[in-house]
C-alpha positions in Angstrom: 101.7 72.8 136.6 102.7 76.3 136.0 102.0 78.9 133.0 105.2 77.5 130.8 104.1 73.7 131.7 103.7 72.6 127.5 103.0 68.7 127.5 102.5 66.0 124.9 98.8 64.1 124.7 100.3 61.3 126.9 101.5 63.7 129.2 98.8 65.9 129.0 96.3 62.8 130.3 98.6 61.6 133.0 99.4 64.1 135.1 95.3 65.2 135.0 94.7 61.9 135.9 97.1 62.2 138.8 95.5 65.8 139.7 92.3 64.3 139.6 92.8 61.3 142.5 93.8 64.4 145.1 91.5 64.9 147.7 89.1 67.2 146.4 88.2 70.0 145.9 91.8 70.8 144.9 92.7 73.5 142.4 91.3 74.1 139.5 93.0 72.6 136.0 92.9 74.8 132.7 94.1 73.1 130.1 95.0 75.2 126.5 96.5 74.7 123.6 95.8 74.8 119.2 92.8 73.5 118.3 92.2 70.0 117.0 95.1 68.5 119.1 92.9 66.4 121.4 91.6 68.9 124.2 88.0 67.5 124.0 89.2 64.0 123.5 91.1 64.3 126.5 88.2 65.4 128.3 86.2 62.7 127.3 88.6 60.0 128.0 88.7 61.7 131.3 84.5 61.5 131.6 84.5 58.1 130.7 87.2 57.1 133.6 85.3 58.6 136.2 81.9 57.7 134.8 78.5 58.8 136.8 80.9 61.1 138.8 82.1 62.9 135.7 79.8 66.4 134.4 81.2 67.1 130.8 79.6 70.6 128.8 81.0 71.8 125.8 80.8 75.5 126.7 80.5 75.7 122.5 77.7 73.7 122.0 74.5 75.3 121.1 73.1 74.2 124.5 75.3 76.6 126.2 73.8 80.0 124.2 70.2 78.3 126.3 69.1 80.3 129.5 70.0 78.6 132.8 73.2 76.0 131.1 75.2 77.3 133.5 73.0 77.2 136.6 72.2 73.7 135.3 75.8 72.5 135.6 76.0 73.6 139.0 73.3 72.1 140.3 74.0 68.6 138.5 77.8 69.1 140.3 76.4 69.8 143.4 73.8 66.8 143.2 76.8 64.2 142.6 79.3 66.0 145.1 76.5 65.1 148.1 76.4 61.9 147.1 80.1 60.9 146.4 82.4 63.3 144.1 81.7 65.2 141.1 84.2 65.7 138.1 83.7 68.7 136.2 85.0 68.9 132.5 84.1 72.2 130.4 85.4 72.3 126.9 86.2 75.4 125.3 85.2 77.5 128.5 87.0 80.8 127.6 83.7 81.6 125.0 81.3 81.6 127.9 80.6 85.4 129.3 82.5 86.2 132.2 83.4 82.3 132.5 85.9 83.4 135.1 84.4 85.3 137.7 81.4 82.7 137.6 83.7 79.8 138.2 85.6 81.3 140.7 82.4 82.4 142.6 80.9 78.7 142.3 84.1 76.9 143.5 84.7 79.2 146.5 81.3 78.0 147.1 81.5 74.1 146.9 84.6 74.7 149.1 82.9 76.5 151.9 80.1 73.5 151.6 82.7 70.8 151.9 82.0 69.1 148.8 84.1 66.8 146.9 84.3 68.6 143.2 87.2 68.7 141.0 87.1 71.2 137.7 88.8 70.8 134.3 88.2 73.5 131.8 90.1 73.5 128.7 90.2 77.3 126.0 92.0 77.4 123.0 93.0 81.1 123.2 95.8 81.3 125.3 95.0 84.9 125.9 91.6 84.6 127.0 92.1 81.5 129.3 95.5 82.9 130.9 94.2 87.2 130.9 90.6 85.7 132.8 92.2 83.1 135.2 94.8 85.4 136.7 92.2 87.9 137.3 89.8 86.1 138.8 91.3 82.0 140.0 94.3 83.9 141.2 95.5 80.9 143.8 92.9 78.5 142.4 94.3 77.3 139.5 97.3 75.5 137.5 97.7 75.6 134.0 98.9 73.9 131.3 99.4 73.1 127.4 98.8 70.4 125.2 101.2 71.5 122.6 101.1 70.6 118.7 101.9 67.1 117.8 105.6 66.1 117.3 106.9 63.4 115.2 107.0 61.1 118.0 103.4 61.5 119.1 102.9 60.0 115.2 104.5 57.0 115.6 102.9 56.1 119.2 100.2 56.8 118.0 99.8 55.8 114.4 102.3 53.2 114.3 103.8 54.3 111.6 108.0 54.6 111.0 110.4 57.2 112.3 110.8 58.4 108.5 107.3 58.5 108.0 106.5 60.5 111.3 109.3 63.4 110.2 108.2 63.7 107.0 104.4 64.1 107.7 105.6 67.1 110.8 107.5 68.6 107.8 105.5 68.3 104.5 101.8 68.3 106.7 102.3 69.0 110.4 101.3 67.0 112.9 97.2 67.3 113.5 96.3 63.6 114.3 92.3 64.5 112.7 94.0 65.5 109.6 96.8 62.2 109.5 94.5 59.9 107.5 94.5 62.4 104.5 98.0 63.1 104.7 98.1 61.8 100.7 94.5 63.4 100.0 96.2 67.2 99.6 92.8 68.7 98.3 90.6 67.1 101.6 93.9 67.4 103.4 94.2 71.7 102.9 90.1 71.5 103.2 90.4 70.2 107.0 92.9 72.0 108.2 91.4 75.3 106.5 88.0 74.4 108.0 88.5 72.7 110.9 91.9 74.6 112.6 93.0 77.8 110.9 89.2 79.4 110.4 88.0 78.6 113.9 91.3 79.6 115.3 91.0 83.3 113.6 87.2 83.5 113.3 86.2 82.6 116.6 89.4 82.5 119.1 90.7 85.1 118.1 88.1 87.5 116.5 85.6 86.7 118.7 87.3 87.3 121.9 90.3 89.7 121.1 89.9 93.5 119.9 90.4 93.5 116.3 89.4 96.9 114.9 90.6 94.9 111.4 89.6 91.5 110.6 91.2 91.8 106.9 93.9 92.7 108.1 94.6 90.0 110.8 94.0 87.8 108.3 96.6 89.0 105.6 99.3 89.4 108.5 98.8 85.6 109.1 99.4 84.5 105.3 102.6 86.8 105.0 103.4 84.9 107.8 103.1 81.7 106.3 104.3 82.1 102.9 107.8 83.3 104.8 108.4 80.1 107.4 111.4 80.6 109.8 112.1 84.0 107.7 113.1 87.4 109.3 110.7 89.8 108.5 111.0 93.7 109.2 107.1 94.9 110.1 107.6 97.4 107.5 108.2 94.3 104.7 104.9 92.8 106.0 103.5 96.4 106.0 104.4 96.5 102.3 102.9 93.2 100.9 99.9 93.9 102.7 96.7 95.1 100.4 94.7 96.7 103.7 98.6 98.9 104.5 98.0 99.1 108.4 100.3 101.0 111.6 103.5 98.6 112.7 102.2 98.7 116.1 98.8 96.9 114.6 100.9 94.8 112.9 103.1 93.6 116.3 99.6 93.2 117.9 98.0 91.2 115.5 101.5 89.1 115.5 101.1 88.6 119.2 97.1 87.4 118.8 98.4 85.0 116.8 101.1 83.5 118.6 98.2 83.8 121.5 96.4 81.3 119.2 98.9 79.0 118.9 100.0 80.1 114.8 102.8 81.9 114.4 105.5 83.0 116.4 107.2 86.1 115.9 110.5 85.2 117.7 112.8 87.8 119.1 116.0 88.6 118.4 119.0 87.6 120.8 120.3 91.0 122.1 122.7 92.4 124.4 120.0 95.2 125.3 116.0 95.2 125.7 115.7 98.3 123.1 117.7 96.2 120.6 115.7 93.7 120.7 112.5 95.0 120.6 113.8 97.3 117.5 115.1 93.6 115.6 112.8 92.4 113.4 110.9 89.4 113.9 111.7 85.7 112.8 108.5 84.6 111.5 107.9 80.5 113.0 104.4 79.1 111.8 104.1 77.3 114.9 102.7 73.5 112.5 103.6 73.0 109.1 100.2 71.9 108.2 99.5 75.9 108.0 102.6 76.2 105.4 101.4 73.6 103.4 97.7 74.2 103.4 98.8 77.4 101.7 101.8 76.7 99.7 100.8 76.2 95.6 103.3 72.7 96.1 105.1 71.1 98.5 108.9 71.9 100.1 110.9 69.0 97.9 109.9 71.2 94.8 112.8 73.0 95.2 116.2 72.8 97.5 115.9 76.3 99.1 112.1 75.7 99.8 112.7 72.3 101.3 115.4 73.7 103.6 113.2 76.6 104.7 110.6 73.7 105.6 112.7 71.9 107.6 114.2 74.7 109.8 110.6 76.1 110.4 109.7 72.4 111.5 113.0 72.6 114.1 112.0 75.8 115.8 108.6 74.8 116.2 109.4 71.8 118.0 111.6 73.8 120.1 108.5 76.7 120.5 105.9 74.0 121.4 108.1 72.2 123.7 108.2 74.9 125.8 112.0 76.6 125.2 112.7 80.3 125.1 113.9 81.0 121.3 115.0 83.7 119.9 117.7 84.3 116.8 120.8 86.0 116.5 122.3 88.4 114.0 125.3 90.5 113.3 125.5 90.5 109.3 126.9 88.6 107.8 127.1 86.5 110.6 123.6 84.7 111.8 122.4 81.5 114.0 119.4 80.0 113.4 118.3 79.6 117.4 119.2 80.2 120.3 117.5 78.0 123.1 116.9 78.6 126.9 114.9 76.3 128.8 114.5 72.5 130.3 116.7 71.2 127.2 119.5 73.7 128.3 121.2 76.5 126.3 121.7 75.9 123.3 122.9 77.8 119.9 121.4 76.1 116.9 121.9 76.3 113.4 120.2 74.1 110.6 121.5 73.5 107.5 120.5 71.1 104.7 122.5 70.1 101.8 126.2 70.6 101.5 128.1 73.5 103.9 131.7 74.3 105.1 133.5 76.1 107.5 132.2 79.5 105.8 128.4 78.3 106.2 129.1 77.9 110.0 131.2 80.9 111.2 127.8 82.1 112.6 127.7 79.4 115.1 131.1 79.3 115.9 131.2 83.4 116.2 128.0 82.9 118.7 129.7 80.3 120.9 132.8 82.1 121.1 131.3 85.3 122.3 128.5 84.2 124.2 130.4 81.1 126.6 127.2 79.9 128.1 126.0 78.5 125.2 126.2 75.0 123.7 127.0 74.7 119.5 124.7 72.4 117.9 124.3 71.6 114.0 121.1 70.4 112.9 122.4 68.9 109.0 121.4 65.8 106.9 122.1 62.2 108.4 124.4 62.1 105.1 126.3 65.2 106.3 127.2 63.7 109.9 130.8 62.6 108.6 131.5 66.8 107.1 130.4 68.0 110.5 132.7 66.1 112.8 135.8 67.2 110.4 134.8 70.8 111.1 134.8 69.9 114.9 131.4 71.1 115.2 128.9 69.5 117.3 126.4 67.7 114.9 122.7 65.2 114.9 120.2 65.0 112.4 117.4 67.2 112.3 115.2 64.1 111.7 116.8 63.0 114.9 116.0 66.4 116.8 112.6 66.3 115.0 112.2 62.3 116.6 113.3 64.0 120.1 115.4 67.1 122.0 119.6 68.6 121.8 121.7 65.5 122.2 125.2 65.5 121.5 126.9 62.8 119.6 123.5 62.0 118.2 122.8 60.9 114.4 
């Protein structure tokens, strides 16, 4: 695994599993990603297939604020180790003090005894788990992400339709706690108020990041989702904010977010570094569910709404999967995404409803200037036919949504 290694549930579990039947001690696995995706699950699915050799502690647990937890879970390690091997799973480990340094200097020890211990410790601050392992696991770790749900996830895991699984990712996101009250919107917005965006800001973020203004931080976050898959100058967030605060604040508190796994303030695609960085930002809420738990309605209300919906849904499939994305701009002329990574190099555009040649001289400007790049039109199933007349490369965004780029796929 490596810091850009971004895995599905399934994935997630199997390749710990594999990590996990290495000789031990072997490195150490972190394991991040947005809350309520199945981190402690994981763990404990992990617990119960190793049974009495398997130590799990919820580092966020009241028993962990009790003198002597930590001491205790050492001692209980090394007690199973001597006898056989000892699995250690800590949950949420980035809130204990100095969590790093302490479990670096307890694993050099178990090595120097010779003892049979393998560590998993999952955070969901990015920030805090990646910032604390390089300075203190440097060449004792490997990392990874459980990433958000995707519409496929759904249907392995819910059994529900193709349809149904898109639909939910773009009018709900794709939190498996909060799936069962996917048709409940007031207990629906309640959980994923209470039990992912509050704990995400209130304790990942504020509780372990310096935020001179709480307020603030969280103001930037509902501009940000009240404006899905928009580009937004910092000065236009500046503006609708009641607590007005410096741009470079703003960028910060953007990043701690994105750090948190809720919005990602995506880059422009530039020819220069200072261009770039002096772009605005193309705001992605990184799940739908946090669109929708503060949107008045839902996106079929209106055409422009649903479309907006439905794009921000496509770049945060690309985001969590793990691809560089960035947007590109010359006005008039604009692209949607433009994707580096494992799914190749791609230039996408997304457009629901009707278009026509005019609608895509963006992508076909892109392509022509930039040769490395591959066209791709994310449209309606319906609007397959239009797209292949125009001689641009089409699939459905339900299909992308269902999967990765493919060409010739509806």
């Amino acid at each position: 695994m490596n810091d850009n290694t971004k895995l599905s549930y399934a994935a997630a579990r199997a390749l710990l599993l594999e990590r996990l039947t290495e000789r031990a001690p072997s490195r150490i696995q972190l394991l991040t990603g947005p809350r309520q995706v199945g981190k402690t699950t994981l763990l404990l699915e992990l617990a119960a297939r190793f049974e009495h050799a398997a130590i799990y502690a919820a580092a966020d647990s009241p028993e962990a604020l009790l003198p002597g937890f930590w001491e205790r879970l050492w001692t209980r390690a090394e007690t199973a180790a001597r006898r056989d091997l000892a699995v250690v799973l800590i949950d949420e480990a980035h809130v204990l003090p100095d969590w790093a340094r302490r479990l670096k200097g307890e694993w050099d020890r178990v090595r120097r005894l010779g003892l049979r211990v393998h560590v998993v410790a999952t955070g969901s601050s990015a920030l805090q788990l990646a910032r604390s392992s390089r300075e203190s696991l440097a060449g004792r770790f490997e990392r990874a992400t459980l990433t958000h749900w995707t519409a496929r996830a759904l249907v392995d895991a819910f059994a529900v339709s193709e349809d149904d699984a898109v639909e939910t990712i773009v009018r709900r996101g794709g939190y498996p706690g909060a799936f069962a009250l996917r048709n409940d919107a007031p207990r629906w917005r309640a959980y994923v108020r209470d039990a992912i965006i509050e704990p995400a800001i209130g304790r990942d973020i504020l509780g372990l990041a310096d935020v001179r203004r709480p307020a603030l931080l969280r103001q930037v976050f509902g501009v940000a989702v009240t404006a899905p898959a928009q580009i937004v100058s910092l000065q236009k967030i500046q503006g609708q904010l009641q607590d007005a605060g410096a741009l470079e604040t703003i960028a910060h508190y953007l990043a701690l977010l994105e750090d948190a796994y809720l919005v990602a303030a995506l880059p422009k695609h530039a020819a220069s570094s200072l261009r770039q960085r002096a772009a605005p930002p193309k705001l992605v809420p990184l799940s739908n569910a946090f669109v929708a738990a503060l949107a008045l309605d839902g996106p079929h209300e209106d055409e422009r709404r649903r479309g907006a919906w439905i794009e921000n849904a496509c770049l945060a499939h690309a985001w969590n999967a793990g691809q560089q994305i960035r947007y590109w701009r010359e006005e008039p002329l604009e692209v949607d995404a433009v994707l580096d990574g494992s799914w190749g190099r791609w230039a996408i555009e997304v457009k629901t409803g009707r278009f026509d040649a005019a609608d895509l001289r963006g992508l076909t400007t892109f392509v022509g200037r930039f040769r490395g790049y591959q066209p791709l039109l994310l449209c309606d199933a319906e609007q397959l036919d239009a797209a292949r007349r125009l001689g641009v490369p089409a699939m459905s965004w339900r299909a992308f949504l269902l999967d990765r780029p493919r060409l010739g796929n509806g």
